[in-house]
N, C-alpha and C positions, 0 to 999 in steps of 0.2 A: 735357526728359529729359537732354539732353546737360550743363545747368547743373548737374543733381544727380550726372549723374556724374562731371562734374568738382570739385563739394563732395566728392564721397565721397573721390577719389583726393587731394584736397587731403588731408581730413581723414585718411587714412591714411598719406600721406607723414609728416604732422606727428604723427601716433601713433609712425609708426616712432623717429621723430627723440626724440619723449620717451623711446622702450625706450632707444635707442641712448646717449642721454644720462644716463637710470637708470642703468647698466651702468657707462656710465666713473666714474660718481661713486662708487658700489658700491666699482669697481674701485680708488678710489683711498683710499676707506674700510677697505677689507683692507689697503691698504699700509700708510697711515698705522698701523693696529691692530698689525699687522708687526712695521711700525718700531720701535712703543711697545714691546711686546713683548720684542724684541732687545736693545732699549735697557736695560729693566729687568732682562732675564736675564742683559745683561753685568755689569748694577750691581752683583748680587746675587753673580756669579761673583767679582768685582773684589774687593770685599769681604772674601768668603770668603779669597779669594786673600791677603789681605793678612792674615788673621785666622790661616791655616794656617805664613804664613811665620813665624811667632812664635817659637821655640825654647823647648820646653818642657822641664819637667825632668825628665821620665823619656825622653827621646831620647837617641840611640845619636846619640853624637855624636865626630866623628872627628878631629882635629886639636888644633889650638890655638882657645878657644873664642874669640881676640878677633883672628882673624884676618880682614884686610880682606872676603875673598870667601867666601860660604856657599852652599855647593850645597848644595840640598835633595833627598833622589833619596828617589825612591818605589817600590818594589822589591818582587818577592816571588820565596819559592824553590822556586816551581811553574811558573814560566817562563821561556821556551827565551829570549826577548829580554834578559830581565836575567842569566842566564846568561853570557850571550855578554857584553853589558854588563859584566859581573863580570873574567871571561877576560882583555876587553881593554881596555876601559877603564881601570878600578879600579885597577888595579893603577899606571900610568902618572899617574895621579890623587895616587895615593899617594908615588911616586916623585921626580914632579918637583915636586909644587905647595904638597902638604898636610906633608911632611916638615921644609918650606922654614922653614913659616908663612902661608902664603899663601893656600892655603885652609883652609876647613873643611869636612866633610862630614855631613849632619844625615839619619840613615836610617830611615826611616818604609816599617812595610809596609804593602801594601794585599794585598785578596781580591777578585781580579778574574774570574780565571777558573779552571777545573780544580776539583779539589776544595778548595774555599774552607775546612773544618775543617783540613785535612794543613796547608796552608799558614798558618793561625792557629797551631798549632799550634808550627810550623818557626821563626814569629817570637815566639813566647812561649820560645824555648829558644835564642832568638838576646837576647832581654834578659837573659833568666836569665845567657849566657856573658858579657854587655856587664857584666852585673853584680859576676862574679866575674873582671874581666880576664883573661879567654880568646877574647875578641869576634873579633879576625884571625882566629885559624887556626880556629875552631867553623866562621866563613863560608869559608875556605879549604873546608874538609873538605865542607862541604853544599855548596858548588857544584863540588866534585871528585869528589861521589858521583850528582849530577844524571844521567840525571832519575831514579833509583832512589832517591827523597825518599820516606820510610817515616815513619811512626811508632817502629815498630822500629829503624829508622838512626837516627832522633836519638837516642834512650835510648841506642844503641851508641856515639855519639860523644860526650856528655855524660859518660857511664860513663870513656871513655877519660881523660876529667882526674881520673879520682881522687876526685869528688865524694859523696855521701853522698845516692846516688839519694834519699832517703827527704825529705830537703829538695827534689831538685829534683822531686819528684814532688807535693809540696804548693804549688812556686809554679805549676806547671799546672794545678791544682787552684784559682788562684785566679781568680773567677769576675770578681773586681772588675776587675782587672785584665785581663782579656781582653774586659771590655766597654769598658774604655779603650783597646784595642787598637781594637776596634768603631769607637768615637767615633771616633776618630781617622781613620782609613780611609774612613769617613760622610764627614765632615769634607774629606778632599780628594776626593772626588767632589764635596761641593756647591761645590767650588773648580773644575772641569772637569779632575778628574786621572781620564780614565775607563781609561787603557791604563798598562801599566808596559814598562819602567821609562819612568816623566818624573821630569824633573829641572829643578829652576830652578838657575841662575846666576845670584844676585843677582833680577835682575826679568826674566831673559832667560830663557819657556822651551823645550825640549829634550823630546825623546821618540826610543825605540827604543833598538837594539842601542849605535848611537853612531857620531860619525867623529870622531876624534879631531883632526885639524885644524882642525875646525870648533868643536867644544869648546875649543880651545888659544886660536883667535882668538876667541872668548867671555869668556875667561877676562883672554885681555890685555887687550883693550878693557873691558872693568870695571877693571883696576888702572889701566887708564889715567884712564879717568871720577875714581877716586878719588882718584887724584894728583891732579887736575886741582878739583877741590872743596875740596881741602885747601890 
């Protein structure tokens, strides 16, 4: 009797041992799956990332187009961070970097949050302005009327240049075009652009309101990179 109970507790100790050793290999089978996982989500981000930084030809493009350094900023004018971005940044962007030659700025909007049609909307009448070089002060006006961003305010400040509503009321009317706004916006989401404003420098990226010394040494350190390759 005592032999069988000491088979049994054998035999139960070494069942445990099998759970216990099931479990860790489990465990290390989720990781590895994980890993793969993360692995392929970043390939696929990477990718995309590299696919989005392309400079197309219908982007609101800010400088001198062959200038060393291209920030990319992802922006929209339904939001209090690109706002403030706008305020304080932008301007000092402008000032010291982009007027120079030095930089360039490549503006792409996205629909993140709020009401995503107002803000389609705000960037279909922010190409319309890129279009007919009024682009500065259109976005001066819409981030000085912030956050009372209308439908009504744009047509009020489109109106102010003197335009012939009747055109600009047919490019918002084009459907084609604002499903390449779509595309576009898709596009840097499947890049991991999920908040605005983000912003690439070169291949360095940036997100939020902004610190502007922190952006300045971003900015030097890629002209340095380029010196330095050349």
């Amino acid at each position: 009797m005592k032999n069988k109970k000491s088979l049994l507790f054998i035999e139960v100790q070494v069942l445990i041992l099998l759970v216990v050793f099931g479990i860790y290999k489990l465990y290390q089978l989720e990781e590895k799956v994980h890993e793969t996982n993360i692995f392929v989500h970043k390939s696929i981000v990477d990718k995309s990332l590299e696919q989005v930084k392309q400079v197309k030809q219908d982007d609101i493009l800010i400088g001198d187009k062959d200038a060393p350094i291209t920030i990319l900023l992802y922006t929209s004018f339904n939001c209090s961070a690109c706002n403030v971005f706008y305020q304080d940044i932008y301007p000092k962007l402008i000032d010291t970097y982009v007027q120079n030659g030095t930089v360039k700025i490549v503006v792409r909007y996205v629909f993140i949050g709020g009401d995503k049609q107002l803000a389609l909307n705000a960037a279909k009448a922010a190409h319309f302005a890129f279009q007919n070089d009024v682009y500065p002060s259109f976005v001066d006006q819409m981030n000085m009327i912030y956050p009372d961003v209308s439908n009504g305010a744009i047509e009020g400040l489109v109106a102010e240049y003197g335009f012939d509503m009747s055109i600009f009321q047919t490019f918002m009317a084009d459907d084609k075009f604002e499903r390449k706004l779509y595309t576009i916006a898709q596009e840097a989401r499947e890049a991991g652009v999920v908040f605005s404003p983000m912003y690439f420098i070169n291949d360095v990226k940036l997100m939020g309101s902004g610190n502007w010394e922190k952006i300045e040494r971003v900015i030097l350190s890629e002209l340095d990179s380029e010196s330095c390759e050349s």
